[in-house]
N, C-alpha and C positions, 0 to 999 in steps of 0.2 A: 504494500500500500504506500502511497504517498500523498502530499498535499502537494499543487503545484499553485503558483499564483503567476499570473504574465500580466506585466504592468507596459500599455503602449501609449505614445505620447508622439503625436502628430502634430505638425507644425504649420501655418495657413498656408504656404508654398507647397504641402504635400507629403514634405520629406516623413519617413516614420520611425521611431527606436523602438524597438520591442525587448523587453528586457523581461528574462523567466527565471524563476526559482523555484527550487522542489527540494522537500524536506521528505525521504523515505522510512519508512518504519515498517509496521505491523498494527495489526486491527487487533484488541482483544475481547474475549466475550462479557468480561461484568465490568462495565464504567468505574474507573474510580478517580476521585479527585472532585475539587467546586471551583477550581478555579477555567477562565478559558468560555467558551460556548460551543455551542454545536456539535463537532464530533473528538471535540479535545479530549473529553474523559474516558476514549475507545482509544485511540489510538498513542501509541509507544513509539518513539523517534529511533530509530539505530542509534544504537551506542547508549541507549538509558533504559533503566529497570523502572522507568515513570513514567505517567501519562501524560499529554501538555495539560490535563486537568489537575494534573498534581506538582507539575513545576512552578517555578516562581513567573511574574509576567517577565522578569528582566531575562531569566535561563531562557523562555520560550525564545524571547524578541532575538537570543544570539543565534536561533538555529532554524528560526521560524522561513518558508518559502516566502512569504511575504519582505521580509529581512533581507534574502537571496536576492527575491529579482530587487529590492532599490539598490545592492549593492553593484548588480550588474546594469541599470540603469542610469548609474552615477558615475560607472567608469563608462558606460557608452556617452555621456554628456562631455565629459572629460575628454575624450578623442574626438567626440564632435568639434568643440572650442579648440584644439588643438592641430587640429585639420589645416 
């Protein structure tokens, strides 16, 4: 399983950046955790014995796909300006 988030930012001239992240894990059967919404309290991130419902919001935010794509949206902004 994984969470994917793709964040695209289009500019009036047309140009597009598409920038995506994905945080992979595993689904498990009985929810645990309050923190998080949706399907945080199911699912376990590779590399952790926790759910995003049971981590902190700071642990989520360093591994979260949402996290990923601004990171690769930021170096696509970066080599935009750099161009």
């Amino acid at each position: 399983a994984k969470f994917v988030s793709v964040i695209t930012l289009v500019y009036p001239g047309g140009e597009t950046l598409v920038a995506r992240g994905e945080c992979p894990g595993r689904i498990i059967e009985a929810p645990t955790g309050e923190n998080g919404f949706g399907y945080d309290p199911i699912f376990v991130p590779d590399g952790y014995d926790k759910s995003f419902g049971q981590l902190s919001e700071e642990e989520k935010n360093e591994i979260s796909h949402r996290a990923k794509a601004l990171e690769v949206l930021e170096r696509l902004l970066a080599e935009r300006e750099n161009a």
